[in-house]
C-alpha positions as CSV (number, residue, x, y, z in Angstrom):
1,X,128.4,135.2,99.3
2,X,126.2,133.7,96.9
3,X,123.0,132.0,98.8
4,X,120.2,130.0,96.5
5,X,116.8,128.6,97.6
6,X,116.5,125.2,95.9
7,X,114.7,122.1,95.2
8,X,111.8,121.8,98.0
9,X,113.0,125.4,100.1
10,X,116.2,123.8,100.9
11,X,118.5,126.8,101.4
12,X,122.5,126.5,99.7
13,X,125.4,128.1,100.1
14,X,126.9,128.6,96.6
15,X,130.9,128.1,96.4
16,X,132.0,127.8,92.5
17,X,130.7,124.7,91.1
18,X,128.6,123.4,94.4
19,X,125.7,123.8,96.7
20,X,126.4,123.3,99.8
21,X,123.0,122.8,102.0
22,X,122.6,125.4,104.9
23,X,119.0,124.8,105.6
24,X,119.5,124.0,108.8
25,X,120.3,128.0,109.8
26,X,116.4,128.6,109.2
27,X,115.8,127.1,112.6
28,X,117.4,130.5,113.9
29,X,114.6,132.7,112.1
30,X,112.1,134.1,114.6
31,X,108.7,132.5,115.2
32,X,106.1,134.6,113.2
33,X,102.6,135.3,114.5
34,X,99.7,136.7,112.9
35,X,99.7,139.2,110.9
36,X,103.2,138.3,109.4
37,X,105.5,141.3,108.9
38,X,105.8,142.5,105.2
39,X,108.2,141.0,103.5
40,X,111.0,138.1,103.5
41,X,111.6,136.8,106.8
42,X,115.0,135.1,105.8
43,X,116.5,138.1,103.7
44,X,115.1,140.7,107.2
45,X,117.5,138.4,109.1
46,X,120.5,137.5,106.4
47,X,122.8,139.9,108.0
48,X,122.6,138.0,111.3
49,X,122.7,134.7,109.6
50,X,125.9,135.0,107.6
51,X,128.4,134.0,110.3
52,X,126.2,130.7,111.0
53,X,125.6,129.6,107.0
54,X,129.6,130.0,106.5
55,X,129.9,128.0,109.8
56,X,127.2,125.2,108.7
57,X,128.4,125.1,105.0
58,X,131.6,122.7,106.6
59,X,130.9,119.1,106.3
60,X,127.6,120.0,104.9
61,X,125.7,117.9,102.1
62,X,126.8,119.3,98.8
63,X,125.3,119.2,95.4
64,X,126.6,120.2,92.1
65,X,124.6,123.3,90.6
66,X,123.1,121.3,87.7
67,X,122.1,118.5,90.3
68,X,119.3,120.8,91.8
69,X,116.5,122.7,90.8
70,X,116.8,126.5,91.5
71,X,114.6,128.5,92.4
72,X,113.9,132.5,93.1
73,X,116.4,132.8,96.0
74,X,113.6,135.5,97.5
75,X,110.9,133.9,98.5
76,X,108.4,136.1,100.1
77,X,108.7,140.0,98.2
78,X,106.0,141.9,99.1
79,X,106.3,143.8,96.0
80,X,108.4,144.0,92.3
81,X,109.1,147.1,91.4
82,X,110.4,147.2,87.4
83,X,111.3,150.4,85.6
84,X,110.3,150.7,81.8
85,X,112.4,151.9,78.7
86,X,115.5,152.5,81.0
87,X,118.6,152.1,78.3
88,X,118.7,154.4,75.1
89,X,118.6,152.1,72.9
90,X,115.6,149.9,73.7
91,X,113.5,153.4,73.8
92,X,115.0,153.7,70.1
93,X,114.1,150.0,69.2
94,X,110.7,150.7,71.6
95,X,109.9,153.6,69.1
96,X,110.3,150.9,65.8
97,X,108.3,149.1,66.9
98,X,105.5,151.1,68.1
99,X,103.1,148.9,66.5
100,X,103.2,146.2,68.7
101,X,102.3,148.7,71.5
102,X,98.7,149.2,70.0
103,X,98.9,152.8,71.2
104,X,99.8,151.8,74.9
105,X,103.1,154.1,76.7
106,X,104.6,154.7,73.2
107,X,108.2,155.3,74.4
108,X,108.8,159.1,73.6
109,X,109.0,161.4,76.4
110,X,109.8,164.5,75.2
111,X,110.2,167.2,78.3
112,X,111.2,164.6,80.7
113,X,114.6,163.5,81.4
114,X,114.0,160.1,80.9
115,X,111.3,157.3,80.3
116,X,110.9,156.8,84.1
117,X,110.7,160.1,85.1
118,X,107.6,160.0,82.4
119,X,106.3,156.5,83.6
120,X,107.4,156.0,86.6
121,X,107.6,152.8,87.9
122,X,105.2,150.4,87.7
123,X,104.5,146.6,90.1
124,X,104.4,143.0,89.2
125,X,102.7,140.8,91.1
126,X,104.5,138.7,93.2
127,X,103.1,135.3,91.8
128,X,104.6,135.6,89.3
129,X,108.3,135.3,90.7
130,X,110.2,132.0,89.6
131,X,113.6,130.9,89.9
132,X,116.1,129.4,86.6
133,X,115.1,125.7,87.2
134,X,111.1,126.6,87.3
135,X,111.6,127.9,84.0
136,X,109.3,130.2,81.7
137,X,105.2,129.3,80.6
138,X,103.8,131.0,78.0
139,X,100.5,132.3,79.2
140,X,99.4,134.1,75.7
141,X,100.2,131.5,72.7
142,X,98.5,133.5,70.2
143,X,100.6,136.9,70.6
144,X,104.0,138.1,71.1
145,X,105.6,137.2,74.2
146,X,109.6,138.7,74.6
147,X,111.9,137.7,77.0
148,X,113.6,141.2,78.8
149,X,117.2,140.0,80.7
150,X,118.1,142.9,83.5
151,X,120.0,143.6,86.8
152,X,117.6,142.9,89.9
153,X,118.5,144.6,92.9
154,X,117.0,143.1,95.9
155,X,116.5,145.2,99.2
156,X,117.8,143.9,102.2
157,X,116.8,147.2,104.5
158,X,113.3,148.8,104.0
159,X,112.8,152.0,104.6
160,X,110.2,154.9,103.2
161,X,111.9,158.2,101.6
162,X,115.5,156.7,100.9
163,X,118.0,159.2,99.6
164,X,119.5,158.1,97.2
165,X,123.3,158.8,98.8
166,X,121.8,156.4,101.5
167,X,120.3,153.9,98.8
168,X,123.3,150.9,98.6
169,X,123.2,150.7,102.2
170,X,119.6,149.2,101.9
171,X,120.5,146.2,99.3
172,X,120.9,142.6,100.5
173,X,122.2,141.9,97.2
174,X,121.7,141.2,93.3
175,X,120.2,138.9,91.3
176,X,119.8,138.5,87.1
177,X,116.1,139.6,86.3
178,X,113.7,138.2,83.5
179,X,111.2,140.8,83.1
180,X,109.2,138.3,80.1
181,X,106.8,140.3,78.5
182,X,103.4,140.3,76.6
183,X,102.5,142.9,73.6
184,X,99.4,144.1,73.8
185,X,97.0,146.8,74.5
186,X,96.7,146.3,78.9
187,X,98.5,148.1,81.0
188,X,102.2,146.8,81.8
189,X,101.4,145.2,85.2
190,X,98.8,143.1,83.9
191,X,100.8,142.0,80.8
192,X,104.0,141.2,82.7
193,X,102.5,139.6,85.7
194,X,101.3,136.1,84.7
195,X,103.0,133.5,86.6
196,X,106.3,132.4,85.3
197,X,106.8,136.3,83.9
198,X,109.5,137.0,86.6
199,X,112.6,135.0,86.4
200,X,115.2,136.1,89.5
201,X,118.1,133.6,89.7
202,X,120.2,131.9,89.8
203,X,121.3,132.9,93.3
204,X,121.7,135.9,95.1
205,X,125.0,137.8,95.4
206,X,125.3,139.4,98.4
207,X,125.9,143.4,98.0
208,X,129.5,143.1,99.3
209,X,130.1,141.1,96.4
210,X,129.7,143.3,94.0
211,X,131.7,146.9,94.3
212,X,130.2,148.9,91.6
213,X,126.6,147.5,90.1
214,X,126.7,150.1,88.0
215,X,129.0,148.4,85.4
216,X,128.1,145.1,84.4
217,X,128.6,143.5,81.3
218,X,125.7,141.0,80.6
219,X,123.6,139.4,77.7
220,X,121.1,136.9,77.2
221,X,120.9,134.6,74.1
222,X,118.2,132.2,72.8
223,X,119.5,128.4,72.0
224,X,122.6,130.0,70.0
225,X,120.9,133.2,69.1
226,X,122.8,136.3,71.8
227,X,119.7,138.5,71.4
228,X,120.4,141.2,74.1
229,X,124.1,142.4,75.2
230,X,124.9,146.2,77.0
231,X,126.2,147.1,80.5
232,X,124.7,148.3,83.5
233,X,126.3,152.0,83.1
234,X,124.2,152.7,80.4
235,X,121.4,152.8,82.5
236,X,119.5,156.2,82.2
237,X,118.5,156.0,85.9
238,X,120.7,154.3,88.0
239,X,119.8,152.0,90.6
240,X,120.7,154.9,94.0
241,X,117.8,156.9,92.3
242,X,115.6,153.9,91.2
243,X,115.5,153.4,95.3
244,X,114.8,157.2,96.0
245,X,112.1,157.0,93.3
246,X,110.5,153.8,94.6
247,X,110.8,154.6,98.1
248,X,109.5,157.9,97.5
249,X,105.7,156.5,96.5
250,X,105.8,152.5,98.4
251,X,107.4,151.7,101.9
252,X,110.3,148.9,101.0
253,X,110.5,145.3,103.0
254,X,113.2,143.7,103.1
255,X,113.1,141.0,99.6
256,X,111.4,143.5,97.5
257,X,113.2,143.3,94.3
258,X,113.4,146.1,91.4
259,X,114.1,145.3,87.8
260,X,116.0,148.0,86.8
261,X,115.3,147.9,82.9
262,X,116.5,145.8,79.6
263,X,118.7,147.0,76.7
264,X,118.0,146.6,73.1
265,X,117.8,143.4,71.9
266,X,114.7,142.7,73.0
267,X,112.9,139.9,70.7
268,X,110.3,136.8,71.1
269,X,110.6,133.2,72.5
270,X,108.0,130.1,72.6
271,X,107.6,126.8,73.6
272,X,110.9,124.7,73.3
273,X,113.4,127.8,73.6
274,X,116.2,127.8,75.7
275,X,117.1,131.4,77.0
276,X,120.7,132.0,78.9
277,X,121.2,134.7,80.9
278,X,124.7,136.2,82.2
279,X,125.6,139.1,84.3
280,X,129.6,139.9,85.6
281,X,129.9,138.6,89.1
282,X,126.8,137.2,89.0
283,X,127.1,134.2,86.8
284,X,125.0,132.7,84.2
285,X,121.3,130.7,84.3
286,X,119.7,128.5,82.2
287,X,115.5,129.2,81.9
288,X,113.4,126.8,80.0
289,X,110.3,128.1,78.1
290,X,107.4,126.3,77.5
């Protein structure tokens, strides 16, 4: 199932080509009273709702995809989790570059497995979530700002201390990522959390959808540029233990999504680009940058 939030919160049911509008089954949500729960009330209940949006999707209003505006099919996260320098060759590219970085988690990480058992992870703040048709604004004109295309995994069961043999069972479903990025000498949360800097679209694909996340082609190109190309198995920690690891420091809600890192590739965009994104069984989205 592949379920988008679009134009003003309307909620779609996405079959090929077409939108079908299924915004009717958030009547069945539970009334919330203050405090609200942590995290997104629709992707709690998406389980329960399935039967009802397949049911309500017949003799619906439909829409083309290119019709609508998308936007981030989660709505309320209480948290974005991203994990840095996660594919070989972007720690190579990382290491290049090192200028750029002003001094700031220079990518080596000698006596550590891997960059995130180094790091760790590290949060974005939820403003800054988007979907494709909201598109990208640059926030710092005067330096480098790089577009980073990656799976997001979006959690669908929370839990605290998740082992990772018990981590798929605790995914709604997947989502492409744009983890857009400033250079610069603040630490990573501040530089990748101004609004706009976290793309998640174009839909969400529900986790039955996809058997085996862990290899996905996908790329991302600027107007005809393809800047950034690899697959998801060449992760160097894999999205069971990205869970474990997250769950092992914050409590997950249900719509808290984790970027699970970019590839090589990784280069600059500005006003008037045009970035596509594509994952396998995912599809493709178009994201504006201005």
């Amino acid at each position: 199932m592949k379920i988008c939030r679009f134009n003003d919160d309307r909620l779609g049911l996405v079959r090929d080509d077409t939108i079908h509008d299924v915004t009717s089954v958030l009547e069945m949500l539970p009334p919330l009273r203050w405090p609200v729960p942590p995290g997104d009330q629709f992707i709690a209940n998406l389980d329960r709702l399935r039967p009802e949006i397949e049911k309500r999707a017949v003799g619906g209003r439909v829409h083309a995809v290119g019709a609508v505006t998308l936007r981030s099919p989660v709505a309320n996260p209480s948290k974005l989790i991203a994990a840095p320098l996660n594919y070989t060759l972007h720690v190579d590219e990382s290491a290049k570059d090192a200028g750029i970085h002003h001094g700031v988690h220079l990518p080596g990480f000698e006596g550590f497995a891997s960059p995130v058992d180094k790091f760790g992870l590290f949060l974005k703040a939820g403003s800054s979530l988007v979907g494709a048709g909201d598109g990208v604004t640059i926030n710092f004109p005067n330096r480098r700002n790089d577009h980073e295309v990656e799976l997001a995994v979006v959690i669908g069961r929370g839990g605290r201390n998740i082992a990772e043999a018990a981590a798929r069972s605790h995914i709604a479903g997947y989502a492409i990522g744009l983890d857009m990025t400033v250079r610069g000498t603040e630490d990573r949360s501040f530089r990748k959390s101004a609004d706009s800097y976290s793309v998640l679209g174009p839909w969400l694909v529900t986790a039955d959808e996809i058997a085996d996340p862990g290899n996905l082609d996908f790329w991302i190109r600027v107007g005809n540029e393809r800047r950034q190309a690899s697959n998801t198995r060449d992760l160097l920690v894999g999205i069971d233990r990205l869970i474990a690891l997250a769950s092992s420091c914050y409590t997950l809600y249900p719509g808290d999504v984790i970027f699970t890192g970019t590839p090589d590739g990784v280069n600059t965009v500005k006003p008037g680009d045009t970035m596509v994104a594509w994952i396998d069984r995912i599809g493709e989205m178009t994201v504006a940058v201005r």
